[in-house]
N, C-alpha and C positions, 0 to 999 in steps of 0.2 A: 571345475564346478560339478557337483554331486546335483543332481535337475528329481524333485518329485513332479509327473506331470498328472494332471488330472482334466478328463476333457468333462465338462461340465453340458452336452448336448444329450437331450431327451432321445435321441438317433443312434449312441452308441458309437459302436464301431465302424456304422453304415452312415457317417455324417461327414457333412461339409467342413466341418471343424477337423476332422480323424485327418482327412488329405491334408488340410493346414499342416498339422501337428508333425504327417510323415517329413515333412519337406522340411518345415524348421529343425526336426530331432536330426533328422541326416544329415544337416550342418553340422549342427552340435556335436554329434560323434565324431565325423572328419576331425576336428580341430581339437578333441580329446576330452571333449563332453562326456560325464555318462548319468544315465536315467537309474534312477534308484527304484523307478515302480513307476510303471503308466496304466491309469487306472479311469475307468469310465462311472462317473457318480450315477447315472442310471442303474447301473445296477444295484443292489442294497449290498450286500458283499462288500463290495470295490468302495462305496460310501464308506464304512464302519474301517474300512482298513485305510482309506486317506487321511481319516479324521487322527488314527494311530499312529499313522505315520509322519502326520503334519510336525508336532515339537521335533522330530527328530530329525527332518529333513535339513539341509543347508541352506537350498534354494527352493522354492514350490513354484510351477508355473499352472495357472487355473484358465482354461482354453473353451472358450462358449459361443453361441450365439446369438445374437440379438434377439429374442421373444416378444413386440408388441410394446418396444421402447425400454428392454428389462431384462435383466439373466433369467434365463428357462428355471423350472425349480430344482432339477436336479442342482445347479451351483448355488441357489439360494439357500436349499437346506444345509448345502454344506458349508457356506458362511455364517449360516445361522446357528452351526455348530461350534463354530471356534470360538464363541463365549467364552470360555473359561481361561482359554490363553491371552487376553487381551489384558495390554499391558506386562504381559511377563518376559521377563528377561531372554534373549537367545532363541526367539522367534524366529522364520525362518524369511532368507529374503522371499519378496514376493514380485512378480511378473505375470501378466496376463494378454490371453489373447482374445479380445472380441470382434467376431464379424458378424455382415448381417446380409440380408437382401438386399435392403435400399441401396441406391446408388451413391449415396453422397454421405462422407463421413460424418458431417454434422448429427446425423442421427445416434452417432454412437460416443460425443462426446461427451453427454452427462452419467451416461457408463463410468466412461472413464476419468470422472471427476472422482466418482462415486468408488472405483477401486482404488485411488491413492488415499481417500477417506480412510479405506477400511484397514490400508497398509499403514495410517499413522494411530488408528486407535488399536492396531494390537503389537505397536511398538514396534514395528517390523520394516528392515530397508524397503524401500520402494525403489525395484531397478526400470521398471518403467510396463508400459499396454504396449502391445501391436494392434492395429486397427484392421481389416480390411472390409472394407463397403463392397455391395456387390459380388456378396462370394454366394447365395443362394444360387444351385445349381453347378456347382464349379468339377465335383464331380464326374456331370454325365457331358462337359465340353472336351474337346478333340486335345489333344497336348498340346498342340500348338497355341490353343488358344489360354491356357494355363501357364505356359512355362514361363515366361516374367515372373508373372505373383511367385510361384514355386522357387522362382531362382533368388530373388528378392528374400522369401525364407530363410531360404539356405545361408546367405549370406548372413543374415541375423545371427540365426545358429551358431554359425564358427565365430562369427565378433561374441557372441556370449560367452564362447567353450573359452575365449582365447584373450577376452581382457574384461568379463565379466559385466557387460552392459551390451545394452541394447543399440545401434548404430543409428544414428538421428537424422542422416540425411534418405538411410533406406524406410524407417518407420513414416518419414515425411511422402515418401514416393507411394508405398504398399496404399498409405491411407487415401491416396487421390482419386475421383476429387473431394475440394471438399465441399463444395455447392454446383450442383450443374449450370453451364454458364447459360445465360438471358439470351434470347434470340435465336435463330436456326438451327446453330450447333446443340441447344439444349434439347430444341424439341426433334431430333434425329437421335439422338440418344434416348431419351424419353421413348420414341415410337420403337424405334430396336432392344429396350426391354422390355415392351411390354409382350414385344413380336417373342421373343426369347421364353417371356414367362409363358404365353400361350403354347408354345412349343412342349415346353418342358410339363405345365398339367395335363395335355393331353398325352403325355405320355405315360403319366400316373394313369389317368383315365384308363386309358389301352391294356394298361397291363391287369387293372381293376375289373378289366372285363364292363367297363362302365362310360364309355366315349360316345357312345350312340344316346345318353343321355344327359351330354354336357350342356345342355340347353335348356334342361325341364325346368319346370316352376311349379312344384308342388302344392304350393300353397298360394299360387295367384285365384282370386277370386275370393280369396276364402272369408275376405274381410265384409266382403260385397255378401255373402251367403249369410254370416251373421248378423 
């Protein structure tokens, strides 16, 4: 399989999607995959050149993140460019990958309603979404706490290169969970992302030159003054 891949994240190269992308390509290669163009739709360049590339590819994989229940715009504008192809013949198969913050897949499956929609209105095979919840920040976490998810890709990757579909019992695993469960176990997980996400803003903070004011409230009062 001939793979167009395009990461659809406002972040570029510097995003939590890029690390997905390395781990599942480097499957794909192992098992004799190869990438025809990997291309970042943030930039406008790389935009203009996917959209060129789209009729002519074999396979496209379109790789994002969750945005506020939504693909970011860089992959909406470039879905909102393949108009013209829709419906025509020798479209290319399509695959995607969305992850998100939230912890629990549910949030990402009307996404992924929403991308087999758009694989049957431009006539195009649908080989299937990869899911994963919980990938904001994945990152700037130690290897060990990575290497599942990563390996989990990988293994995608070569079942892609090597029989052309997606592996259903690894995309069932990546995606878990898919509701955090009720009672003590939920709220331990709960309190250790939130522990996690506090960690990780202050560390934007810090680098922003800007920690010493993760507390202000600019505009408390202000409602009282008017």
């Amino acid at each position: 399989m001939r793979l167009l891949v395009l990461n659809g994240s406002p972040r570029g190269p510097r995003s939590n999607t890029d690390l997905l992308l390395d781990a599942l390509l480097a499957g794909f290669a192992a098992a004799g995959g190869e990438v025809a163009a990997r291309l970042h739709l943030v930039r406008p360049t790389h935009a203009d050149e996917a959209v060129r590339a789209f009729p002519k590819a074999e396979a496209a994989l379109l790789a994002f993140p969750l945005y506020g229940d939504a693909l970011p715009a860089p992959a909406v504008a470039f879905a909102q460019r393949l108009g013209p192809y829709v419906g025509r013949p020798g479209n290319p198969a399509l695959l995607f990958l969305a992850q998100s913050g939230f912890a629990e897949a549910l949030h990402l499956r009307p996404v992924e309603r929403w991308l087999e929609k758009l694989a049957r209105r431009l006539d195009a095979p649908y080989v299937g979404t990869i899911l994963k919840p919980g990938a904001e920040g994945i990152r700037d976490l130690p290897p060990f706490a990575r290497r599942g998810t990563l390996e989990l890709l990988g293994g995608l990757g070569r079942a892609l290169a090597a029989e052309g579909r997606l592996d259903r019992d690894a995309l069932a695993t990546l995606a878990r969970p898919e509701r955090l469960a009720a009672g003590p176990a939920g709220r331990i997980r709960i309190a250790f992302g939130q522990r996690m996400s506090a960690w990780w803003w202050d560390r934007q903070l810090a680098a922003n030159g800007a920690l010493a004011l993760r507390d202000a409230r600019p505009y408390a009062g202000t409602e009282e003054a008017s």
